[in-house]
N, C-alpha and C positions, 0 to 999 in steps of 0.2 A: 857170475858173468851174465853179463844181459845178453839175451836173445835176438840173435840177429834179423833185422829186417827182411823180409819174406815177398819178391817182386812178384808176381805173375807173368808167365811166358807172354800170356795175349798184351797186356800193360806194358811190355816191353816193344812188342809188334808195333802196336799201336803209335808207341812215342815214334821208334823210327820210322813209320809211316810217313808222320806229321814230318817231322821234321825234315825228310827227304820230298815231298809236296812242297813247304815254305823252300827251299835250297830250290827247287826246279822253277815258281812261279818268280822268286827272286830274280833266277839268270835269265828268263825270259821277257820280264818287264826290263831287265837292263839290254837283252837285246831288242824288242821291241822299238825302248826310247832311241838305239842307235841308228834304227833302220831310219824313223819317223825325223830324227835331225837330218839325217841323208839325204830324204825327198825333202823335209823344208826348205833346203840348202836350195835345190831343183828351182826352174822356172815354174812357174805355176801350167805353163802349156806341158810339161813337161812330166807333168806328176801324174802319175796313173796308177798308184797303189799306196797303198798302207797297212799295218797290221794294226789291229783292235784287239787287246786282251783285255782280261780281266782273271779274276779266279775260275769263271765256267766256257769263257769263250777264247779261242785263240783261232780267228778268221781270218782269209788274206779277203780284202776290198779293194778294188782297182776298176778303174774304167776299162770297158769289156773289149777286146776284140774281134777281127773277124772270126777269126779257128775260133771265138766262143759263140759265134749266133746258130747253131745246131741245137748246142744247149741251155742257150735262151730261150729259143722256141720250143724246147721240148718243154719247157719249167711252166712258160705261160702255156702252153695246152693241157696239160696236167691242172692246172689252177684255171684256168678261167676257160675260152671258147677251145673248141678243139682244132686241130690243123684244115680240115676239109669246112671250116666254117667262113663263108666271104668276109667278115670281117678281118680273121685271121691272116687270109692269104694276101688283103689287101691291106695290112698295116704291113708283115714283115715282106710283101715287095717292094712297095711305093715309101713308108713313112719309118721302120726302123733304123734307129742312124745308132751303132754299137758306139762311137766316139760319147752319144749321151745318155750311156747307159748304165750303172755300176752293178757290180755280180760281186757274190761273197763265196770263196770256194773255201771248202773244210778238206785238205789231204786229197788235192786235186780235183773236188767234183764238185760241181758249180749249185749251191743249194737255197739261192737268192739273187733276186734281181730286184733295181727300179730304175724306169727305161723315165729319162729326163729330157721331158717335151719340150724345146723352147718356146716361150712367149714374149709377148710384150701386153702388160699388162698396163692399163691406166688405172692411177689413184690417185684422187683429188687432182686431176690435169696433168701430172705426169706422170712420162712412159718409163715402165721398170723395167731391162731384160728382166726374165724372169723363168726359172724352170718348174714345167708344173709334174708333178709324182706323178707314174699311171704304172699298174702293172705291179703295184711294190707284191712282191713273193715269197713266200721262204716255203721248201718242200716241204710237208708235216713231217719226214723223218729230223728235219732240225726246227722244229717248231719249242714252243714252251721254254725256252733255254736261252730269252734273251737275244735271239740273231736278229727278230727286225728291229729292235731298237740302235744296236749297232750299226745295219744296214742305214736305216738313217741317221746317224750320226757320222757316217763316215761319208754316207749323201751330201751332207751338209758342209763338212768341211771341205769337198772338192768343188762344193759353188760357191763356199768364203774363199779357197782361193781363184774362182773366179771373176770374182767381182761382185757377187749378184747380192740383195740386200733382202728378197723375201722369196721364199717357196709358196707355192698352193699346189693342192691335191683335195680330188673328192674322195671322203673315206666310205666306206663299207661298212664300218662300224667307229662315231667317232670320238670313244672312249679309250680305244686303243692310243689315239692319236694324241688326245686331249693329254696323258701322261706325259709325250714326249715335247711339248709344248705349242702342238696345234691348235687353234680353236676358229670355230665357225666365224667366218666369217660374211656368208650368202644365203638364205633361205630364196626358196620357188614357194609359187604358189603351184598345188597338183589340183586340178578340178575334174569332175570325174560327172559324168551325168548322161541320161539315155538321149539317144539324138531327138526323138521326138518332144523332147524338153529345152530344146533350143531354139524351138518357134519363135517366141516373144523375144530373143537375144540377137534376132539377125537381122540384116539388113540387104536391101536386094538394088544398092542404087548401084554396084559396084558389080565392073567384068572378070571372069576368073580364065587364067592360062595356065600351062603345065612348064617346067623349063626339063631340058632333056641333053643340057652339056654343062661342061665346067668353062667353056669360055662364055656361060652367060651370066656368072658372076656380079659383074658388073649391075645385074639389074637388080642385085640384091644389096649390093654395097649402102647406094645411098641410104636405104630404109631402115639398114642395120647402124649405120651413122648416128642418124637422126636418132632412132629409139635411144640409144646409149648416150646420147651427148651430155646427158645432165648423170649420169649415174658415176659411180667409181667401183673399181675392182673389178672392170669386163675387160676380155681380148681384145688389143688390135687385130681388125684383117684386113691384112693386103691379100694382093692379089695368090703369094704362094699359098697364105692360110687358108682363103679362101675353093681354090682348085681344091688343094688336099681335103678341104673339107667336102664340096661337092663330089669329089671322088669316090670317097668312105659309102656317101648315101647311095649313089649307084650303083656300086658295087654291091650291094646289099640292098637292092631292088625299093628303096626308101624312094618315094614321091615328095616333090615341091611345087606346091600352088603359089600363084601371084593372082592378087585382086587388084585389077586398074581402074580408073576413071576416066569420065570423055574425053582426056586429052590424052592418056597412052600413060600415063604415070602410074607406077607402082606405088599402091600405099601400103601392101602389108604379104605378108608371107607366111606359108606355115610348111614344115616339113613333117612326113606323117606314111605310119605303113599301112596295108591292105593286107587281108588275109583271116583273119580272128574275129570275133564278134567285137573284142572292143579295138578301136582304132586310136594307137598313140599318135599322140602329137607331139615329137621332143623338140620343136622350138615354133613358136607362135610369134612373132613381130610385126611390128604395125607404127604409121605415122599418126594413124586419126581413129579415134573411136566408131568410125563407121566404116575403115578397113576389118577393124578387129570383129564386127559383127559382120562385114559380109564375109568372111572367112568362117566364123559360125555357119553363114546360111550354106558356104558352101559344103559344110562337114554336115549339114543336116541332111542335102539333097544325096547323101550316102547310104541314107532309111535301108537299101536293100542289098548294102554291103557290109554292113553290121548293125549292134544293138544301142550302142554306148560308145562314149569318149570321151578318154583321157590326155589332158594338157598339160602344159608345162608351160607356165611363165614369169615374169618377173615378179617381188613381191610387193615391191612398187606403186605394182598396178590395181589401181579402186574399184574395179568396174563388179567385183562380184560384193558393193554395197546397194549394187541395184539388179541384183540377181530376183527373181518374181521368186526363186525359192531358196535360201542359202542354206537351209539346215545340214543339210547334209550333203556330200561330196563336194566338199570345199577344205581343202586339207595343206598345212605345209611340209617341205621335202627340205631336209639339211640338206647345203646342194654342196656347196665349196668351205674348204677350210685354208686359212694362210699362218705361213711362220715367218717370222724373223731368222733371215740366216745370221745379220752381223749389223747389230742396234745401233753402231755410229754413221753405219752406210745407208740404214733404213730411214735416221732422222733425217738427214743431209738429202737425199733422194727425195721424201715428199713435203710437199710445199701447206705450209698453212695459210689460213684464211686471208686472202689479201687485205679486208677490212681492219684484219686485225694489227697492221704494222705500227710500229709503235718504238720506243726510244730503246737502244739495243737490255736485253737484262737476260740474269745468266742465272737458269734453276741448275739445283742438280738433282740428279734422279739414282735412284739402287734401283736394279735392274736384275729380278730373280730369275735363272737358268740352269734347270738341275742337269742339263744333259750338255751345254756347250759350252764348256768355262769362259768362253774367248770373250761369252756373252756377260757372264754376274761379275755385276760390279757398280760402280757410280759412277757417273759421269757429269759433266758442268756441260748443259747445251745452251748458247747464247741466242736469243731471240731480240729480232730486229734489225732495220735498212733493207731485208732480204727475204722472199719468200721463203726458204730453206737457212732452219737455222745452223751452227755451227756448233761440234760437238767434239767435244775432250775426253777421254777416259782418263778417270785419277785415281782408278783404284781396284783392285778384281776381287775386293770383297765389300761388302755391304756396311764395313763399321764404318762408323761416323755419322756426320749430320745432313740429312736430305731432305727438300722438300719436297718428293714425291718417290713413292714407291712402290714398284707396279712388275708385276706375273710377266715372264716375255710373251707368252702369247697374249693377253689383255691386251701388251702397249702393240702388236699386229694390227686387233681388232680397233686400237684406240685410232691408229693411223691410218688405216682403212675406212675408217668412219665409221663402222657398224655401230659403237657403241661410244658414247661420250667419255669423260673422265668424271662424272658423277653416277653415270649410270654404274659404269665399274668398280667407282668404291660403293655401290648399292651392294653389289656381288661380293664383294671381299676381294676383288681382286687387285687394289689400286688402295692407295692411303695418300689423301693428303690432307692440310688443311682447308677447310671453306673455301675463302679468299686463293687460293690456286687451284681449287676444283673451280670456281667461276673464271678465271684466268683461261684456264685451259680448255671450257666449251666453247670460249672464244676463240682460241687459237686452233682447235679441231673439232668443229661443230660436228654433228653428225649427216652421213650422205647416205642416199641412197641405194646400195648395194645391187652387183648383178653380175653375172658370169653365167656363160651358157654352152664352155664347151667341155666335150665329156670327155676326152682322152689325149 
């Protein structure tokens, strides 16, 4: 008689373990998928939640309410400034709006947020809404386990269904980001130097004023116009942007100079704190190169309010090729990064090269998206008669035949102008041939990048 097989208690444990785990994540992706048909079903104004699973995460994500801005604020104080700090008191009275905010609760407690700033962004000449990330959170008790990559992804599809074609956010570190398909798209120049090093960089033909309200806006409008006119990827401000912005600085006892000319004109501005030996500058703008040094001279006549100062400004800007010393304290700052929410909204949204119009002709592209499906796949965009060309999807996988194929955060960067379509297949992140890498510097040459608001 042969010997009968011999199980071990724990090997039996074990199997029904498994096998009751697969049976539980089974019913709950089938409930998941029923909930998630329920809200697509939904108006997009309409939709305020969803479930995100996977094998380690089972999160509800929904656009936050009021009964949740208690635990909003508690999340961002814990994480970032504290409640008695004027920042704090002056974004969650004047600038928190919970309607743009998404929060991830685990078993009812709120363990993730990212409060979604509206903008209007310009690129290449047009205006994109646009929501920029600030605040993204998760408590370290749900850290390491996968929730902020959820948290954005479920970001993301409540601005696909709002329409919106790109995100931007400045990161904190941006290799977290770069996985989930962000990339830089804004360098700053940061310059750093002791004021008595600013002698030979100023200019003293220019008067200096203080401004001390938010209705004098206005006298900052046009300068900030002017600066940007020729760049892509900076904020519109109106006049709401504006206020709330002047607001934030007051509130937090931050100073604005203006340097004028004999005729009462504003050529340049800086905004800048008092108190520490070194004196930040977090925005420097200017029409004329002789603003931008009397605004030096006037940070120099500071000698006896500090030792050194630190800037911030566009990268743009050449003026530190005629610095008397560059060696040192001339440094650049990752400032901003963008994503593509939804690749047929983003083509259609930015406009190529006028120069380049031309008899209409149809590429198609594979389009790599490891976190948004809605996004990989191929698509036929037709170019020409229009500034904005016209785009297809035919297909949400990559087989078959393309003539370009490009990272979704690259084609961000490609449409933004930071980088060409040769510079990106330098990088590996773009594949095409020759003759349509020359095609395509022509169709989105590279522009000069800037953006300069922080929250």
């Amino acid at each position: 008689m042969k010997p009968m097989c011999f199980i071990a208690p724990f090997v039996i444990i074990e199997v029904l373990a498994y096998l009751f785990e697969r049976i539980f994540c089974i019913i709950m992706a089938m409930r998941c998928d029923a909930m998630r048909c329920d809200a697509m079903r939904c108006d997009a104004t309409d939709r305020k939640w969803f479930l995100y699973y996977n094998e380690d995460i089972l999160m509800e994500f929904r656009i936050a309410t009021a009964q949740d801005t208690p635990h909003v604020e508690n999340l961002w104080a814990y994480c970032f400034e504290p409640k008695e700090d004027p920042f704090f008191q002056y974004y969650f009275t004047n600038c928190y709006e919970p309607e743009n905010t998404m929060v991830g609760l685990e078993q009812g407690q709120l363990l993730s947020t990212v409060h979604l700033r509206q903008y209007n962004i310009n690129v290449r000449g047009a205006v994109l809404p646009t929501s920029y990330m600030v605040g993204v959170a998760t408590h370290p008790a749900a850290r390491r386990g996968g929730v902020g990559g959820a948290l954005l992804k479920a970001s993301l599809e409540e601005l696909r269904n709002r329409g919106q074609a790109l995100t931007i956010l400045m990161p904190s570190k941006a290799a977290f980001y770069q996985q989930y398909g962000w990339e830089l798209y804004a360098h700053q120049w940061v310059n750093t130097m002791s004021l008595e090093d600013l002698r030979p960089m100023t200019d003293k033909s220019l008067s200096f004023g203080l401004l001390n309200s938010v209705d004098q806006w206005t006298l900052l409008d046009p300068v900030y116009k002017a600066y940007t006119a020729r760049l892509s990827g900076y904020a519109e401000r109106g006049e709401k942007e504006w206020k709330r912005l002047l607001g934030s600085f007051f509130a937090e006892g931050v100073n604005i100079a203006v340097v004028r000319n004999d005729e009462g004109v504003i050529e340049g501005y800086a905004v800048y704190r008092l108190g520490q030996p070194e004196i930040p500058v977090s925005e420097l703008v200017y029409t004329t190169r002789r603003a931008q040094r009397a605004l030096l001279n006037y940070f120099y006549n500071h000698r006896s309010q500090g030792t050194t100062i630190r800037w911030n400004e566009g990268l743009h800007d050449t003026y530190y090729r005629f610095y008397p010393d560059g060696k040192s304290g001339h440094a650049t700052m990752p400032f901003m990064m963008s994503r593509i929410v939804d690749v047929k909204a983003a083509f259609e949204a930015i406009p190529v090269n006028p120069e380049a119009l031309m008899m209409p002709i149809t590429m198609t592209f594979g389009v790599k998206d490891s976190l948004c499906e809605w996004n990989e796949g191929r698509y036929e965009v037709q170019y020409g008669g229009a500034l904005t060309p016209s785009v297809k999807k035919v297909s949400d996988t990559l087989d078959g035949d393309v003539d370009i194929t490009v990272e979704v955060g690259a084609l961000s960067q490609l449409l933004m102008g930071t980088l060409t379509a040769r510079d990106l297949a330098f990088e590996g992140k773009l594949s095409a041939n020759e003759e349509w890498l020359e095609f395509f510097d022509i169709l989105y040459p590279e522009q000069k990048t800037y953006i300069n608001e922080w929250w």
